[in-house]
FILUMMAR-103108 format. One record per residue (C-alpha): z, x, y; residue in one letter; residue number from 1. Coordinates in steps of 0.25 Angstrom, whole numbers, plus 5000, padded with zeros to 4 digits. Example, Ala and Ser with C-alpha at 12.3 -4.5 7.8 and 13.67 -1.06 7.14 Angstrom:
<atoms>
<atom pz="5031" px="5049" py="4982" aa="a" i="1"/>
<atom pz="5029" px="5055" py="4996" aa="s" i="2"/>
</atoms>
This chain:
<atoms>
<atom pz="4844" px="5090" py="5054" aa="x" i="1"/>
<atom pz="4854" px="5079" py="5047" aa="x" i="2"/>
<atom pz="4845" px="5069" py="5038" aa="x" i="3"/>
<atom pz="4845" px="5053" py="5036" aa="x" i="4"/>
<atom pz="4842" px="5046" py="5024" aa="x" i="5"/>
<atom pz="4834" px="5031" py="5023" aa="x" i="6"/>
<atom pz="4837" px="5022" py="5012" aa="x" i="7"/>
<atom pz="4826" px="5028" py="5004" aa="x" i="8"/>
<atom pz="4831" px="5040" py="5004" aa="x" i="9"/>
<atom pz="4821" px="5047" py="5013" aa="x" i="10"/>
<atom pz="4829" px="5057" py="5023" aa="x" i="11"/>
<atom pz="4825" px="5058" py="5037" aa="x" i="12"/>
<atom pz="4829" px="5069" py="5046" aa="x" i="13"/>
<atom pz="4840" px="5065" py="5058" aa="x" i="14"/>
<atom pz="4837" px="5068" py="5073" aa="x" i="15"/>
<atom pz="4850" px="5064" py="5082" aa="x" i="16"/>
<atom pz="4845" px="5063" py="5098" aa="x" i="17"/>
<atom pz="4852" px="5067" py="5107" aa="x" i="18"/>
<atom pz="4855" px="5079" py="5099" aa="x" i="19"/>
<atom pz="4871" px="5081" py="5100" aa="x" i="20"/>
<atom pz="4874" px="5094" py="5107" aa="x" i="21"/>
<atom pz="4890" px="5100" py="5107" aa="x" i="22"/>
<atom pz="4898" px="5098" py="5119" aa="x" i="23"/>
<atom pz="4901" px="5112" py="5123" aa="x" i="24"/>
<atom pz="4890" px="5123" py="5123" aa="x" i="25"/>
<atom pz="4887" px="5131" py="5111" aa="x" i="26"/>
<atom pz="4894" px="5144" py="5109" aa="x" i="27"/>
<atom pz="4892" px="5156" py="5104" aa="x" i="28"/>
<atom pz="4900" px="5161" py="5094" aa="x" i="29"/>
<atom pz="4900" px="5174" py="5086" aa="x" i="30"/>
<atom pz="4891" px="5177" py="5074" aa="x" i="31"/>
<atom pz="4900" px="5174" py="5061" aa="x" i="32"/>
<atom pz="4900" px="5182" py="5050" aa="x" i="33"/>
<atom pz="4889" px="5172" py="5043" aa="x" i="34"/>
<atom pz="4873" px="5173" py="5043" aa="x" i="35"/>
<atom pz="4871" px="5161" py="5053" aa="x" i="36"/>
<atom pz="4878" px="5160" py="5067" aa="x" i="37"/>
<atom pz="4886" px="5146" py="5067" aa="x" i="38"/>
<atom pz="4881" px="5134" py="5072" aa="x" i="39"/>
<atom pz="4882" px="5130" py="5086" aa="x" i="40"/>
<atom pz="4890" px="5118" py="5094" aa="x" i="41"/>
<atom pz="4877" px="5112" py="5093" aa="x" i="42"/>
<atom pz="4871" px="5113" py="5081" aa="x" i="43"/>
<atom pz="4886" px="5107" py="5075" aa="x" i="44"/>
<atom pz="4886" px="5096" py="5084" aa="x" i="45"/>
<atom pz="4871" px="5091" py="5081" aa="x" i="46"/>
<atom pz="4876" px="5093" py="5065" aa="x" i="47"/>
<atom pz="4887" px="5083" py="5067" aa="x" i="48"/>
<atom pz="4878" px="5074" py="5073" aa="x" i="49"/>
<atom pz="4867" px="5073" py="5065" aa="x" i="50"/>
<atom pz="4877" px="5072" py="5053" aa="x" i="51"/>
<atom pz="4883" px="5059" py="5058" aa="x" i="52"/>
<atom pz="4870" px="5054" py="5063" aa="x" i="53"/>
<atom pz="4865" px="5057" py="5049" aa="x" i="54"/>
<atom pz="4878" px="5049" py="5042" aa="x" i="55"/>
<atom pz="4875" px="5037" py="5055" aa="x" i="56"/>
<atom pz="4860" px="5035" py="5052" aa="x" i="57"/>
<atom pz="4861" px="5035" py="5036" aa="x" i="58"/>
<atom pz="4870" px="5023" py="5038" aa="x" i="59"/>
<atom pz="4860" px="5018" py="5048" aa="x" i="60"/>
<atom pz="4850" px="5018" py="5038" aa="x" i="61"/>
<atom pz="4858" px="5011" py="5027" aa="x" i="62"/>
<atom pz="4857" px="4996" py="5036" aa="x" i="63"/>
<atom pz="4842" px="4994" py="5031" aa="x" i="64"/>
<atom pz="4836" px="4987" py="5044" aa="x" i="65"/>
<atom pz="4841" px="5001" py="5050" aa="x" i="66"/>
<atom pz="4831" px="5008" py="5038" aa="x" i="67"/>
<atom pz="4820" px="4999" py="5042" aa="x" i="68"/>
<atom pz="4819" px="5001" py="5058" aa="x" i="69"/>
<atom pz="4820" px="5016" py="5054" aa="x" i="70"/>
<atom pz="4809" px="5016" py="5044" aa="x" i="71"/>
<atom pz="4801" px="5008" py="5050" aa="x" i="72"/>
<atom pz="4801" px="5005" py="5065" aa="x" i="73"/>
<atom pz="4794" px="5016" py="5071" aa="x" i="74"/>
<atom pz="4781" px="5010" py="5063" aa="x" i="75"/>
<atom pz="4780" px="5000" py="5077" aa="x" i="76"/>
<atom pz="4775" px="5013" py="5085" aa="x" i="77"/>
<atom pz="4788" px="5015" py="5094" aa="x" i="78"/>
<atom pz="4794" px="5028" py="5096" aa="x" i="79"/>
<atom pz="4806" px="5027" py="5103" aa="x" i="80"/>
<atom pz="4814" px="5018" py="5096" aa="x" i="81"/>
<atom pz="4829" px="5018" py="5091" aa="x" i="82"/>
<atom pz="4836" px="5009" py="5080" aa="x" i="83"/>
<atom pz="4850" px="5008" py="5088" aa="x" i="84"/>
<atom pz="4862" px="4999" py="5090" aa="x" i="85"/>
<atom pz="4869" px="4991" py="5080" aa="x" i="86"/>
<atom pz="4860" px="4992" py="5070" aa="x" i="87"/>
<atom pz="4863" px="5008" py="5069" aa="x" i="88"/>
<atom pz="4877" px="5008" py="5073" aa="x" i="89"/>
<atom pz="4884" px="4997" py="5065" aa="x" i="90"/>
<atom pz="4876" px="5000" py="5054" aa="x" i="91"/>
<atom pz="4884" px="5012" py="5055" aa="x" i="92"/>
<atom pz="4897" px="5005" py="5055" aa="x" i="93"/>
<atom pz="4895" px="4994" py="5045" aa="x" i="94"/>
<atom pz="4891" px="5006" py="5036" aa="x" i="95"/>
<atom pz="4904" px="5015" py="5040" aa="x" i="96"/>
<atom pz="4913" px="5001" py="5038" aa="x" i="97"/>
<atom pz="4906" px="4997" py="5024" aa="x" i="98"/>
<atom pz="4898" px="4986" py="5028" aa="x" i="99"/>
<atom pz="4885" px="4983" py="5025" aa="x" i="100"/>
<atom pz="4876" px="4991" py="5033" aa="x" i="101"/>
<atom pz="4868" px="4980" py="5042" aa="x" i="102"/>
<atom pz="4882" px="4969" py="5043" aa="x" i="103"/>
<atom pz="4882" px="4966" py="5057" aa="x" i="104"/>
<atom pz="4868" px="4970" py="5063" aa="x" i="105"/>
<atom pz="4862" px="4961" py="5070" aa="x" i="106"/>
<atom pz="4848" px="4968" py="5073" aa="x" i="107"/>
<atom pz="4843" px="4981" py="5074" aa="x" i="108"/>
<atom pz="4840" px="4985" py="5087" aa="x" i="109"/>
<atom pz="4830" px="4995" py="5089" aa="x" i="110"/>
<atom pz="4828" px="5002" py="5105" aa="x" i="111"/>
<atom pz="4812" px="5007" py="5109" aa="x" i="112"/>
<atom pz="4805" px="5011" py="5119" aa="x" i="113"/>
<atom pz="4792" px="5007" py="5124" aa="x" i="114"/>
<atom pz="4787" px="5007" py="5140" aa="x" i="115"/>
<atom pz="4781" px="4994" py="5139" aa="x" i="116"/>
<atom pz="4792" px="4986" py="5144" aa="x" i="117"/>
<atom pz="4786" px="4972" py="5141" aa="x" i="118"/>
<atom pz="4796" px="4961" py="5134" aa="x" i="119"/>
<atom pz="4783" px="4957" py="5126" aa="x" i="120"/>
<atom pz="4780" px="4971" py="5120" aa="x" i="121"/>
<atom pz="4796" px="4973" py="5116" aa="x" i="122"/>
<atom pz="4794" px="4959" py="5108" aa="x" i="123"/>
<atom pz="4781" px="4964" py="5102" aa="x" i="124"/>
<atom pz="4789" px="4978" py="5097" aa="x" i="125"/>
<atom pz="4801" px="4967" py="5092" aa="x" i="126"/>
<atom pz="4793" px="4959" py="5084" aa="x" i="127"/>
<atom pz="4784" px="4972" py="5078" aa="x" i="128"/>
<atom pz="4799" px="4978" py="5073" aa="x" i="129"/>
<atom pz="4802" px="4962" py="5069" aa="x" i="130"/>
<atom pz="4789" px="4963" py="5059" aa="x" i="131"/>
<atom pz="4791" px="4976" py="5055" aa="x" i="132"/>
<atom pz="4805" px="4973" py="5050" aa="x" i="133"/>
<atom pz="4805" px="4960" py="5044" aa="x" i="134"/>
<atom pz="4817" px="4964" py="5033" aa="x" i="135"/>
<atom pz="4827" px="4967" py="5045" aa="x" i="136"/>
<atom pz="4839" px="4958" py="5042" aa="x" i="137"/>
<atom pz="4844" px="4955" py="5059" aa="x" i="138"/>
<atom pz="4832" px="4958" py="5069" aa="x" i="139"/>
<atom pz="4826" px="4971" py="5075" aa="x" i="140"/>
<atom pz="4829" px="4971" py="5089" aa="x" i="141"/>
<atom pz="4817" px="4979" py="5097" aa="x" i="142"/>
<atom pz="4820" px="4982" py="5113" aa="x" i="143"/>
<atom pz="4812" px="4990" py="5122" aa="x" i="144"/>
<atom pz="4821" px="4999" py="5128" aa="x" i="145"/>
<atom pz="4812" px="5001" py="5140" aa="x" i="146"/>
<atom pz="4815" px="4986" py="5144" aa="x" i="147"/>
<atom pz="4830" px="4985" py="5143" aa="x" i="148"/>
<atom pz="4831" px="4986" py="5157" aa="x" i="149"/>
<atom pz="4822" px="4975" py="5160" aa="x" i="150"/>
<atom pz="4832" px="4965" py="5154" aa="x" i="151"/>
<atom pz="4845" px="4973" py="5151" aa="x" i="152"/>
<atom pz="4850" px="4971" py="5167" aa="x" i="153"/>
<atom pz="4847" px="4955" py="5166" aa="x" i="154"/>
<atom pz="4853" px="4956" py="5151" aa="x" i="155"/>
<atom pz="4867" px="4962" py="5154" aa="x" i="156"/>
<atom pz="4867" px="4962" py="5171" aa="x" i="157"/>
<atom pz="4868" px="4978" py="5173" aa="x" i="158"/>
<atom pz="4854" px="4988" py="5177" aa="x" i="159"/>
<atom pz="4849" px="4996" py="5167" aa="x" i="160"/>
<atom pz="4840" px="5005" py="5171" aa="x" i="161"/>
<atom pz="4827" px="5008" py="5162" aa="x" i="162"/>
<atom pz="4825" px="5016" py="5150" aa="x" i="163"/>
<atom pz="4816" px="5028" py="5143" aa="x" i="164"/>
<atom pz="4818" px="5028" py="5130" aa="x" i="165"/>
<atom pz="4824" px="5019" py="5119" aa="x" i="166"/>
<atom pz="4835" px="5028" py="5117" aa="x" i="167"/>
<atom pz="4841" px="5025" py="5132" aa="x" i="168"/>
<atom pz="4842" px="5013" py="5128" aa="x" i="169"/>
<atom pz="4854" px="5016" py="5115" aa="x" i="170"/>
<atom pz="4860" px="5025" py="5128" aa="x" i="171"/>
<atom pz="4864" px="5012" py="5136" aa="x" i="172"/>
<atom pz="4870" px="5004" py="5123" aa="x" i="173"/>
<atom pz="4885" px="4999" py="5126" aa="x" i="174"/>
<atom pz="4891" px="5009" py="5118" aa="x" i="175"/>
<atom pz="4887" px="5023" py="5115" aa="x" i="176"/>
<atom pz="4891" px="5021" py="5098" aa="x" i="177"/>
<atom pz="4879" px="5012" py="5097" aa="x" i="178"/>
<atom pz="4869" px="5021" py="5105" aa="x" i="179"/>
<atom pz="4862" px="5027" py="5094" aa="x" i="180"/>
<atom pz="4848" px="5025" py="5090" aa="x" i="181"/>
<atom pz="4841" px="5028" py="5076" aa="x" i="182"/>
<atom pz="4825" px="5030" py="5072" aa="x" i="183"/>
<atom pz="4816" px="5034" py="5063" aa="x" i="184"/>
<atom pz="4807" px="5045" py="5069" aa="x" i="185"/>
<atom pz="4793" px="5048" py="5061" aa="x" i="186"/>
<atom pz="4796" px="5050" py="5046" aa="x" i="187"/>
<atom pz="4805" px="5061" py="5047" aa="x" i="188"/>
<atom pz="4817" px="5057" py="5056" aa="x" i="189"/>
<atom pz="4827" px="5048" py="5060" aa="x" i="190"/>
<atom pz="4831" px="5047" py="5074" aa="x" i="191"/>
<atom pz="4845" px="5047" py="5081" aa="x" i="192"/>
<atom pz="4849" px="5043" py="5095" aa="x" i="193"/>
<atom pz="4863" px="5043" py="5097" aa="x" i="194"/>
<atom pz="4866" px="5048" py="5111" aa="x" i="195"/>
<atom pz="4881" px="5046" py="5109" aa="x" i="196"/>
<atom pz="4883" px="5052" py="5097" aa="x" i="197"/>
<atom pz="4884" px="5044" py="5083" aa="x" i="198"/>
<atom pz="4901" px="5049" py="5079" aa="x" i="199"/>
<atom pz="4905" px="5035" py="5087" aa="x" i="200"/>
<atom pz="4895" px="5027" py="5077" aa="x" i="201"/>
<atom pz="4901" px="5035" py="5065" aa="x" i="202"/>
<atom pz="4916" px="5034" py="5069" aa="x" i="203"/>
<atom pz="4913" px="5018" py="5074" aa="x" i="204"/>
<atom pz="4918" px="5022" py="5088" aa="x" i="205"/>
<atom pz="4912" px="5011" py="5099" aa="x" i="206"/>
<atom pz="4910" px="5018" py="5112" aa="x" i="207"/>
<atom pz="4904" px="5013" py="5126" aa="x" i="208"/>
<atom pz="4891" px="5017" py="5132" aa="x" i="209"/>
<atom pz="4896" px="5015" py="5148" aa="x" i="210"/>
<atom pz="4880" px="5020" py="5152" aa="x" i="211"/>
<atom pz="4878" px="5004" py="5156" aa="x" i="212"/>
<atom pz="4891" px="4996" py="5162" aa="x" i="213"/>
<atom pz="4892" px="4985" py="5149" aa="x" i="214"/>
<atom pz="4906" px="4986" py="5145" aa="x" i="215"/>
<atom pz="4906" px="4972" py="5141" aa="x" i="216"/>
<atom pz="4894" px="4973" py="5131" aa="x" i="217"/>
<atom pz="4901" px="4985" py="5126" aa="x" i="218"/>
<atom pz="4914" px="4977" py="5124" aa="x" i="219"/>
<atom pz="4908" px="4966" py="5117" aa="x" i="220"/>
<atom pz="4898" px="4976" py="5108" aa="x" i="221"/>
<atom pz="4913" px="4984" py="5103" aa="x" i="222"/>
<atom pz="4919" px="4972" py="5102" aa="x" i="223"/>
<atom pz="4909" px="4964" py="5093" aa="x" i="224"/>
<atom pz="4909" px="4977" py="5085" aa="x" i="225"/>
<atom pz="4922" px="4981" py="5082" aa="x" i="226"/>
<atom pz="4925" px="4966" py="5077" aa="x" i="227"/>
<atom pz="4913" px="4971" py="5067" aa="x" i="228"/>
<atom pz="4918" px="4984" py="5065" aa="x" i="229"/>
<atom pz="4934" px="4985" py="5065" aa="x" i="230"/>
<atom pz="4933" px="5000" py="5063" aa="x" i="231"/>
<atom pz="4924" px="5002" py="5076" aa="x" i="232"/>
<atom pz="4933" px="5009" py="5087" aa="x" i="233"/>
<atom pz="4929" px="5005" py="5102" aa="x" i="234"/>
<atom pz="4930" px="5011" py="5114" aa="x" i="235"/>
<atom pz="4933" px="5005" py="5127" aa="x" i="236"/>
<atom pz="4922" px="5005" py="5138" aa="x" i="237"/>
<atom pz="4929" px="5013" py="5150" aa="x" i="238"/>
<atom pz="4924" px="5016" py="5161" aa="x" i="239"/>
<atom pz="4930" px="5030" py="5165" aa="x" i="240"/>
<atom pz="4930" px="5030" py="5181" aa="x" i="241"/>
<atom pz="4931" px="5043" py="5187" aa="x" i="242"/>
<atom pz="4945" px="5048" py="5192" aa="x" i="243"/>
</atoms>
């Protein structure tokens, strides 16, 4: 299991969900002349996961208001909860282009789930995480993920049907490079969600998510970025129709 380091030198051990599998079945191969059979397919893919997810989250962690929602979030009670978005991702990027690690982020949005759906009781978990975080340079930005889809249609014209978790939330985000999710779990674990993978963050590849019909808020989300971030390489949204 690869291992993250804070800012204070603590190591934490890394847990990457969903846990990467290879694309063919394993095979079997015969025993070599060494003490220990080879690894399998899958053992080698989840290594070169974890390995870049361990490189991506030590970056994370050098923008402090990232440290600080990691340190200290889970002391409001919740459980399913994901720092996500910009605030991990371009912290990636301003890191990997030599820039100062927080240049450019304008809050730090974190996902959670809870059943009651009430706008009042979103407000009061907003301005719990704006009291416990006082130091934070751009706001924290709090949304109940069980709610989206009472506003999200009126918001953006198109259904969206309801959700489980926080993490199906980070599934419906515009493009798959940003749908990655980071948290602190207990005192011995740090948390990753990237149910696309994490290469496309490392190698600053922008790639649509087509699960929800946005082309146009994907447009304007690469466009806005690459202006940011000249070395970022977009890919169109196509729709493949069958033949």
């Amino acid at each position: 299991m690869a291992q993250v380091f804070l800012p204070d030198g603590r190591s934490l051990r890394l847990r990457l969900f969903p846990q990467p599998k290879a694309k063919a079945p394993s095979r079997l191969s015969a025993p070599g002349p060494g003490l220990f059979a080879p690894p399998n397919d899958d053992e080698v893919v989840t290594a070169a996961a974890e390995a870049i997810a361990a490189r991506i989250v030590n970056l994370v962690l050098l923008n402090r208001g990232n440290a600080a929602i990691l340190e200290k979030f889970s002391q409001l009670g919740i459980r399913d909860w994901w720092l996500t978005a910009g605030a991990v991702v371009h912290t990636v990027w301003n890191l990997r282009t030599g820039r100062p690690a927080d240049e450019g982020v304008k809050d730090y949005d974190v996902f959670y789930f809870s059943e009651d759906l009430s706008e009042e009781a979103e407000g009061l978990v907003q301005a719990d995480a704006d009291r416990l975080f006082p130091e934070l340079p751009v706001p924290i930005q709090v949304r109940n993920q069980a709610r989206v889809h009472l506003w999200y249609p009126d918001k953006f014209g198109i259904p969206y049907s309801s959700l489980t978790s926080a993490s199906e939330g980070i599934l419906r985000f515009p493009t798959t490079t940003t749908a990655v999710g980071v948290r602190r779990t207990g005192d011995d674990f740090l948390d990753v969600f990237a149910p696309f993978g994490l290469s496309n963050v490392w190698d600053m590849i922008v790639k649509p998510n087509r699960l929800l019909p946005i082309p146009q808020i994907y447009a304007e989300k690469a466009e806005r970025w690459q202006k940011q971030w000249p070395r970022l390489i977009v890919r169109p949204w196509v729709v493949e129709t069958p033949d």
